[in-house]
C-alpha positions in Angstrom: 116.2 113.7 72.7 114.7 115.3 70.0 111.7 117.6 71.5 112.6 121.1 72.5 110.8 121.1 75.7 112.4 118.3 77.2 115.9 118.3 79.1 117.9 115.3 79.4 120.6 113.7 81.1 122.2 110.9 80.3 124.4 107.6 82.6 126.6 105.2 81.2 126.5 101.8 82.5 128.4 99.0 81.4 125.8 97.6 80.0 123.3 100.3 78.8 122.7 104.2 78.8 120.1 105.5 81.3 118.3 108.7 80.2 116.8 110.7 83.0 113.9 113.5 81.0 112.8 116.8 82.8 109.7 118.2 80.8 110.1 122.1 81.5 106.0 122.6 80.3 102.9 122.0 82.6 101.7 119.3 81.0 103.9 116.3 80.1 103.6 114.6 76.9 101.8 111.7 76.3 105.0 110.5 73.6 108.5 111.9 72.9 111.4 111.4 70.1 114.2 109.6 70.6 117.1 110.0 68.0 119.5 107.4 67.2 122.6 107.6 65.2 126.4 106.3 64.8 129.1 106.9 63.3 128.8 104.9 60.3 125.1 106.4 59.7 124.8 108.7 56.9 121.3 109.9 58.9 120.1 109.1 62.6 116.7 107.3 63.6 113.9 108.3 65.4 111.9 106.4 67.5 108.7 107.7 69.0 108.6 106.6 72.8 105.8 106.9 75.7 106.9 110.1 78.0 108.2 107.8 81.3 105.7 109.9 83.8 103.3 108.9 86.3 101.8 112.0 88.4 99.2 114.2 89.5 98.0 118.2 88.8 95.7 119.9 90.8 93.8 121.9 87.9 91.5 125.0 87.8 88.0 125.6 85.4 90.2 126.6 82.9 92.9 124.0 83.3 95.3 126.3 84.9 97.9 124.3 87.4 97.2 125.1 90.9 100.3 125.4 93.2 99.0 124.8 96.8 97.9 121.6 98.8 95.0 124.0 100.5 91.4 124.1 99.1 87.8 125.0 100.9 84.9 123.3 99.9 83.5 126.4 98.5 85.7 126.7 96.0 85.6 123.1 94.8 83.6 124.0 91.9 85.9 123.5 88.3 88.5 121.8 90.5 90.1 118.8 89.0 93.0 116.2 89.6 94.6 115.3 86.4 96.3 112.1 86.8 99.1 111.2 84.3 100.6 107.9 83.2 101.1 105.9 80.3 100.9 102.0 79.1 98.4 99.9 80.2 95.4 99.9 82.6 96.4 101.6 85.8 94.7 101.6 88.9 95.3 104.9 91.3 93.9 104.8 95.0 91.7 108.4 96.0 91.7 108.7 99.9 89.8 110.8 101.6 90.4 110.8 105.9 88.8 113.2 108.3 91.4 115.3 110.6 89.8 116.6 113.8 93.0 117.9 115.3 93.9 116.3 118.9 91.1 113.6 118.7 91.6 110.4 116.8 88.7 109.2 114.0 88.1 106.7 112.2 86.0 108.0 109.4 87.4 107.8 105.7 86.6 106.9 102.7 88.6 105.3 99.4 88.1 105.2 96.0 89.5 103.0 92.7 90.3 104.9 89.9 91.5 103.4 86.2 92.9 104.8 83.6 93.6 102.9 80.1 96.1 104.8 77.5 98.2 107.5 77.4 95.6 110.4 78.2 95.3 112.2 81.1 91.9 111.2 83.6 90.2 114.0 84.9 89.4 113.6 88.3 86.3 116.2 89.4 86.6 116.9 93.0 83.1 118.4 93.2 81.8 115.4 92.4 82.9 114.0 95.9 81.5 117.3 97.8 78.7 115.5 99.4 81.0 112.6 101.0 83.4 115.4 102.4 80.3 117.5 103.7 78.7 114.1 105.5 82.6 113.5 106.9 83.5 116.6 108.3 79.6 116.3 110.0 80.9 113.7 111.8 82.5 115.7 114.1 81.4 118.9 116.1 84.5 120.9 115.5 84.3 123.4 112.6 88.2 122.9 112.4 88.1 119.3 110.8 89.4 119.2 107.6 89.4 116.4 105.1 93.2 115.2 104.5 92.6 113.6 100.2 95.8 111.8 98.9 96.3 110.3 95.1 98.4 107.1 95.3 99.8 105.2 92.5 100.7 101.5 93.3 103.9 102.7 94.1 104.1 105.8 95.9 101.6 109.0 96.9 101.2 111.0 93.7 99.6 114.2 95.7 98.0 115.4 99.2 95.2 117.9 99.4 93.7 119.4 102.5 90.2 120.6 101.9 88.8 123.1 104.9 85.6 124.8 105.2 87.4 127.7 105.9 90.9 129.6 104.4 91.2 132.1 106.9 90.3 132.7 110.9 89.2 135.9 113.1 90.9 137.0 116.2 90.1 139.8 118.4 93.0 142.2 119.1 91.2 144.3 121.7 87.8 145.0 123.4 86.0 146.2 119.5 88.6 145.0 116.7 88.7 141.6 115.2 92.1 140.9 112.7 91.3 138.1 109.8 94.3 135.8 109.3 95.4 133.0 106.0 94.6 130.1 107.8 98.0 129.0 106.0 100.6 131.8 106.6 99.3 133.5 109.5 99.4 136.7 107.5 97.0 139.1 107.6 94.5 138.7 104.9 93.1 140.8 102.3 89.4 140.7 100.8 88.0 139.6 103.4 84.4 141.4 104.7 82.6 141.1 108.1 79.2 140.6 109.2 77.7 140.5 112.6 74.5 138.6 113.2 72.3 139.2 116.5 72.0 136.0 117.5 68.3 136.3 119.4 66.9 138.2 116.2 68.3 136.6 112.9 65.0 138.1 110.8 67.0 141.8 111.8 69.4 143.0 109.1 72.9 141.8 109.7 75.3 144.5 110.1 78.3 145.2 108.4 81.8 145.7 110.2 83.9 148.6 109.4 87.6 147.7 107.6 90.3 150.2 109.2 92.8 151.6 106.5 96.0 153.4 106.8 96.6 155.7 104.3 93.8 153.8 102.3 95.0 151.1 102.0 93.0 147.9 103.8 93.9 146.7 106.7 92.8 143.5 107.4 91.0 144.7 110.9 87.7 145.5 111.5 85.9 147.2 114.3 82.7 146.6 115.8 79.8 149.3 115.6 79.0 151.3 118.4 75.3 149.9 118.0 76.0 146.4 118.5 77.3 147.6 122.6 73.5 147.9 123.2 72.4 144.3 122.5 73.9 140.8 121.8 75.4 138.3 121.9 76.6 138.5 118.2 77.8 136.4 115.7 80.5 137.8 113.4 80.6 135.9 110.1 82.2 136.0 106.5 79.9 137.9 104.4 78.5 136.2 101.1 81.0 137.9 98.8 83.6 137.7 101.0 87.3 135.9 99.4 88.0 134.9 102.7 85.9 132.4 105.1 86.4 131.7 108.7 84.7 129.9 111.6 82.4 132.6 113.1 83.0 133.6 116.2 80.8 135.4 119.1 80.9 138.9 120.1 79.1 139.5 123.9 78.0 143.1 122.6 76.3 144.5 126.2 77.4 142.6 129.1 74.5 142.9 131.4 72.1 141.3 128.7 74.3 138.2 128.1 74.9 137.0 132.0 75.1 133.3 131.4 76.5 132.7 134.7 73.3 131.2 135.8 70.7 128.8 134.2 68.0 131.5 133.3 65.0 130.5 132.1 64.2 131.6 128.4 60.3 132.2 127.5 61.5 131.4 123.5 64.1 130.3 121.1 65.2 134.0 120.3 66.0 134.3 124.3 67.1 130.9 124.4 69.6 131.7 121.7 70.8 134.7 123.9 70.7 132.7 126.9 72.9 130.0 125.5 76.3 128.7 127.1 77.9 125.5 126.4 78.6 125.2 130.2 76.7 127.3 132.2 73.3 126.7 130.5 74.2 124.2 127.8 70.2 123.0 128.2 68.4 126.3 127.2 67.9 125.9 123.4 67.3 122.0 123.6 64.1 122.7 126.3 62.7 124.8 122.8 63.4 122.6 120.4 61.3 120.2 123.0 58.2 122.5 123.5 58.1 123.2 119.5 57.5 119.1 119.1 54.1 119.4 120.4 53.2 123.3 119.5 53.3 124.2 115.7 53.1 128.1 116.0 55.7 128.0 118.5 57.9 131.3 117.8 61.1 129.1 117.4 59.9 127.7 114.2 59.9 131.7 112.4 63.2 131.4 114.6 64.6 128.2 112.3 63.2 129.4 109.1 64.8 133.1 109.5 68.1 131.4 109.6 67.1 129.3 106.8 66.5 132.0 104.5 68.8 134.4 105.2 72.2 132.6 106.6 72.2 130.1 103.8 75.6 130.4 102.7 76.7 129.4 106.5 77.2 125.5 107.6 74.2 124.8 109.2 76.5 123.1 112.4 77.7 127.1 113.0 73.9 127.1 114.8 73.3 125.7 118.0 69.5 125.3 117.6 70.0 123.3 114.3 72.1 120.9 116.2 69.3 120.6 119.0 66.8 120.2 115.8 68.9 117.3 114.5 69.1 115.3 117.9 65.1 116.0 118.6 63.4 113.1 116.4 59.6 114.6 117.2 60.5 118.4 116.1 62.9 117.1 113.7 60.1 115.1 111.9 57.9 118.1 112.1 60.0 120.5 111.0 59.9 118.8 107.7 55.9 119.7 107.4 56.4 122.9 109.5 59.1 124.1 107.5 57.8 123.0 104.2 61.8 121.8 103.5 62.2 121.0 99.7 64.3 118.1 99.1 67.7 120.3 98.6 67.1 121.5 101.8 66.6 118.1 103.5 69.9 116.7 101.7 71.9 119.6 103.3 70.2 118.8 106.9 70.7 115.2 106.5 74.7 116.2 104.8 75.6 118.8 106.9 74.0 117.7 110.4 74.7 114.1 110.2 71.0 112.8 110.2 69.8 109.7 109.4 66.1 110.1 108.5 64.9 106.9 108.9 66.0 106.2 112.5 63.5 108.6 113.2 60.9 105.8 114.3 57.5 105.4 111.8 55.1 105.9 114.6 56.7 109.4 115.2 56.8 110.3 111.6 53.1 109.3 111.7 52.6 111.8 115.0 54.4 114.9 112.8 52.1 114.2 110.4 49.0 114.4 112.1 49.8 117.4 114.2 50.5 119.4 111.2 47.3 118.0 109.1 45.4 119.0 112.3 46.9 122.7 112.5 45.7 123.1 108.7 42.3 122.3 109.2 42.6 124.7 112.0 43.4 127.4 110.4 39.9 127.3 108.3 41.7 126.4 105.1 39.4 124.5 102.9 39.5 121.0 102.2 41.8 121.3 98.8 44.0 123.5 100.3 44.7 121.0 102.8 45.1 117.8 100.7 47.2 120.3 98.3 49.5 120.8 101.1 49.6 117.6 102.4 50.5 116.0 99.3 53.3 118.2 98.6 54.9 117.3 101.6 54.0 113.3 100.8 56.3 114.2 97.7 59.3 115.3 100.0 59.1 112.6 102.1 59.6 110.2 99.5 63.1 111.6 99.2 63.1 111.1 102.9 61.6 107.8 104.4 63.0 104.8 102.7 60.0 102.9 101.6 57.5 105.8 101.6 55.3 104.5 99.1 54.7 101.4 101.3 53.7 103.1 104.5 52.2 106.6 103.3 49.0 105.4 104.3 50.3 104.4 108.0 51.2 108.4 108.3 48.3 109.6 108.0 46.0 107.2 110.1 48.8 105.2 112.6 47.3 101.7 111.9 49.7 99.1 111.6 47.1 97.1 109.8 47.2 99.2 106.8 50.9 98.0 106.4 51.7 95.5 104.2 53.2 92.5 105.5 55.4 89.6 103.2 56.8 87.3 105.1 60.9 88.3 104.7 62.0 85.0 104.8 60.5 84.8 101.6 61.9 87.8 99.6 64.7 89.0 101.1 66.8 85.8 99.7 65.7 86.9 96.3 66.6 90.6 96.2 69.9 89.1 98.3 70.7 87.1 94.9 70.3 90.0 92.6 72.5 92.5 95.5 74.7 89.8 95.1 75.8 88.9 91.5 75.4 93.1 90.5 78.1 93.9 92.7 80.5 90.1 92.5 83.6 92.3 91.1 82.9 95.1 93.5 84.8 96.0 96.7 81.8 96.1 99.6 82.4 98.3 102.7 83.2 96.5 105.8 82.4 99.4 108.1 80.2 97.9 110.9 80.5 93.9 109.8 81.5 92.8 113.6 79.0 95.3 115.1 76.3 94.5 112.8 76.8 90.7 112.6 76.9 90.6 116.5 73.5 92.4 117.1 71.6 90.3 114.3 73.0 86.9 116.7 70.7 88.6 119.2 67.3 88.8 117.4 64.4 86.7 116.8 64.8 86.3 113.7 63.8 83.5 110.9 67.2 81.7 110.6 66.7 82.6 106.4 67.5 86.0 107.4 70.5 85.6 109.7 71.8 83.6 106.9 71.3 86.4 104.1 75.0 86.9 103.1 76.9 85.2 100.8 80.3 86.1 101.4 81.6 87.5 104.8 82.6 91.0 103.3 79.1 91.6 102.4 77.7 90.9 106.0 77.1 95.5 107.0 75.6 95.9 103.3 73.7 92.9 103.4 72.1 93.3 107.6 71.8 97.1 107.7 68.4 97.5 106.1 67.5 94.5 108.9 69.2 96.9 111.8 67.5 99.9 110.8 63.8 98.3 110.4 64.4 97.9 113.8 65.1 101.3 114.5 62.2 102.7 112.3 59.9 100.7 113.6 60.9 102.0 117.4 62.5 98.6 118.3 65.9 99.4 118.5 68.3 102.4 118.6 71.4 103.3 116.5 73.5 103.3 119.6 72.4 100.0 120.1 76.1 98.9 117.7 78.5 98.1 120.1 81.4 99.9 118.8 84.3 102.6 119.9 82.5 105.7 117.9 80.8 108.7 118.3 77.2 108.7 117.2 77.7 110.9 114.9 80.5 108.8 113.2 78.2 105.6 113.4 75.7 108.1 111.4 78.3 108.7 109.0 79.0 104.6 108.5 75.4 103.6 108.2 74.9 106.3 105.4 77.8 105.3 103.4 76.8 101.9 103.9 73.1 102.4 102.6 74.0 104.0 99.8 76.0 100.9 98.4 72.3 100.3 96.9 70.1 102.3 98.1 67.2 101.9 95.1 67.3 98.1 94.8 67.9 96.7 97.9 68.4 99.1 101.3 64.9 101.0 100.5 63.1 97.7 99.1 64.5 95.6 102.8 64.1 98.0 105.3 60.5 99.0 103.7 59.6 95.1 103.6 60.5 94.7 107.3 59.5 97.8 109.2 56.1 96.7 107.6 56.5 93.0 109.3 58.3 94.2 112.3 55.0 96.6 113.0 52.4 93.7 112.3 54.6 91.3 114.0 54.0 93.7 117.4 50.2 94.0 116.8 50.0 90.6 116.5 51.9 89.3 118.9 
């Protein structure tokens, strides 16, 4: 072996000579030189060879190696996988399956990577940030974690655990917390502590004071004497801090937080106070409730406080955005009320496992009336209003599948004002199109019993039961039918008979929308919500 970086050892076989290479850089070489001579030679021959190597780096923004099988999402950002082989085509599996330690899931996702030639493929793992953030929102705990693995066709090539958090808090005593490496159990450094009152998030957070010795950081942080006259309190990992845990609560003053019975809270601040996950496990949802049907309800400067200044925290670390996300009235209105951009609404619908259009179309319609009605109101004039209003008729373009088709339903509730095609008629058509576009293409299977068995059930024209082609294509191919059914206020998502949580049947319909979403889910599930509302004023 001719190349300096590359150690060999060489077998003798009765019939041949078995060269095993070590390559002592980071990054093999796509070719090395082989030198052969005899003894009758006057000079020896080299022959260039492909470097024997099929792998996998984990690589920084500057293409550093990373040693560790441990990454947060956060920090996911100029991440890459450089996968390394040589020859032909080859096809590499990326897994992704979601680990909610104890309780067994079925949520995961796989991807088919190919690489032609000699050169390495980069792999960007931020690219796949919003399928981990809609896995691990399949589950409540904020320990999941997202086991990825690399495969070859003949072995695993790498294994990554991706967290939301490196590090966790425990409290020693009665006023110190100690931040841990979720890895080592060591005590960690860089870390820095803020505490949140949880019934007052517009007050300024406060920050937790590191103990030294000699000054030197410890790791351990006490609690201000302050935060003994109110709470609860949650203690969090401030913005700039290197290391991110789940928060955790502080009680602060005893005789404020007395959960031990099911007090009555006069608003989402108190409620938030109030709050116990056994003892009053009802207090926040009851506000989330009274906010659906008053739009200057206090809980509302409550949702947009956190909002603006707790951004950088998973939106599941709140209780009252989780009773949000299972509330379709105040969820729909919270959209107008909220004024939510459309980066905002992807992180509700990532991060809180929502599917926005099995909020039904009559309610959507309700949100927006209430909230047209509180502008006019107020006094604003005319063009204020219709300035307003169509803003929001741009977000919810992003939101309702089909907007464009039933805008005009929002505003006055008539199903006559829907358009209505007979599906029969065009669904077959687009079917073709979904069809032949994706005829080389692996089609998710989540959901083909469930969905299959429920459309058996249904009046439907026998043109649409017959719809797919091939029996692989049968959850792609029936979910925009399924979910007309839900938008139109027919049918509910836990109507699928299957062994899941709803929030993992959430995380299966979304995937499977967004097979093709612009060309056939939105077009479908528009077309028959439309007929399905007609159908029920007619008949």
């Amino acid at each position: 072996i001719a190349d300096e970086n590359i150690r060999s050892r060489k077998e003798l076989t009765q019939s041949s000579s078995i060269f095993s290479l070590l390559y002592d850089g980071k990054e093999p070489p796509s070719r090395f030189n082989l030198t052969i001579s005899d003894a009758e030679s006057a000079a020896p021959v080299t022959v260039r060879l492909p470097f024997p190597y099929q792998g996998a780096r984990l690589l920084d923004a500057n293409k550093n190696i990373l040693e560790t099988n441990n990454v947060i999402l956060e920090d996911l950002i100029g991440l890459s996988i450089s996968l390394f082989s040589v020859g032909d085509t080859q096809s590499f599996h990326l897994r992704m399956k979601l680990v909610n330690s104890g309780i067994k899931t079925s949520v995961h996702l796989d991807y088919k990577l190919f690489k032609s030639g000699d050169a390495p493929l980069s792999v960007n793992l931020f690219a796949y940030q919003n399928d981990l953030l809609q896995m691990l929102a399949a589950v409540d705990s904020q320990d999941a974690h997202i086991k990825l693995t690399v495969e070859s066709s003949k072995r695993r090539l790498m294994t990554l655990n991706i967290k939301r958090y490196n590090g966790y808090a425990k409290k020693d005593n009665s006023d110190v917390f100690t931040v841990y490496d979720l890895v080592t159990d060591l005590i960690a450094s860089g870390a820095r502590l803020s505490a949140m009152l949880l019934s007052d998030p517009k007050q300024a957070p406060v920050e937790l004071e590191e103990l030294t010795s000699q000054g030197v950081s410890t790791g351990r942080f006490t609690v201000t004497s302050a935060m003994y006259n109110d709470g609860p309190w949650i203690l969090y990992p401030a913005a700039e801090s290197k290391i991110k845990f789940r928060p955790c609560l502080f009680l602060g003053y005893p005789s404020l937080n007395d959960t031990s019975g099911k007090q009555h809270a006069s608003s989402l601040h108190d409620a938030a106070r109030l709050y116990h996950p056994y003892n009053n496990p009802f207090v926040i949802d009851k506000q989330i409730a009274e906010m659906g049907s008053d739009l200057d309800h206090s809980g509302w400067q409550y949702l947009d406080d956190l909002r603006r200044k707790f951004s950088h925290l998973p939106l599941s670390t709140f209780e009252s955005w989780l009773s949000l996300s299972q509330n379709p009235l105040t969820l729909a209105i919270s959209i107008f009320r909220l004024e939510v951009d459309e980066a905002f609404s992807d992180r509700m619908r990532d991060e809180l496992a929502i599917i926005w259009e099995s909020i039904p179309l009559p309610t959507w319609s309700q949100a927006y009336k209430a909230f047209e009605q509180r502008l006019i109101s107020m006094g604003l004039p005319e063009f204020v209003v219709n300035d307003v209003i169509d803003n929001r008729k741009l977000i919810l373009t992003n939101i309702v599948p089909g907007f464009e088709h039933v805008q005009h339903y929002l505003s006055s509730g008539n199903n006559a004002v829907l358009t209505s095609f007979p599906p029969a008629v065009a669904l077959p058509i687009w079917r073709n199109v979904l069809h032949d576009s994706y005829e080389n293409t692996i089609w998710p299977e989540y959901l083909n019993s469930e969905l299959s068995a429920w459309i058996e059930e249904q009046d439907l024209p026998i043109e649409v039961k017959a719809l797919p082609l091939e029996e692989n294509e049968d959850s792609v191919v029936y979910l925009p039918v399924f979910m007309a059914y839900v938008t139109s206020g027919k049918a509910n998502i836990s109507d699928l008979k299957m062994n899941s949580t709803l929030a993992e049947l959430r995380f299966f319909i979304r995937k499977i929308s967004d097979f093709d979403r612009a060309a056939w889910y939105r077009p479908a599930h528009a077309l028959l919500t439309s007929y399905l509302l007609n159908k029920n004023d007619k008949g």
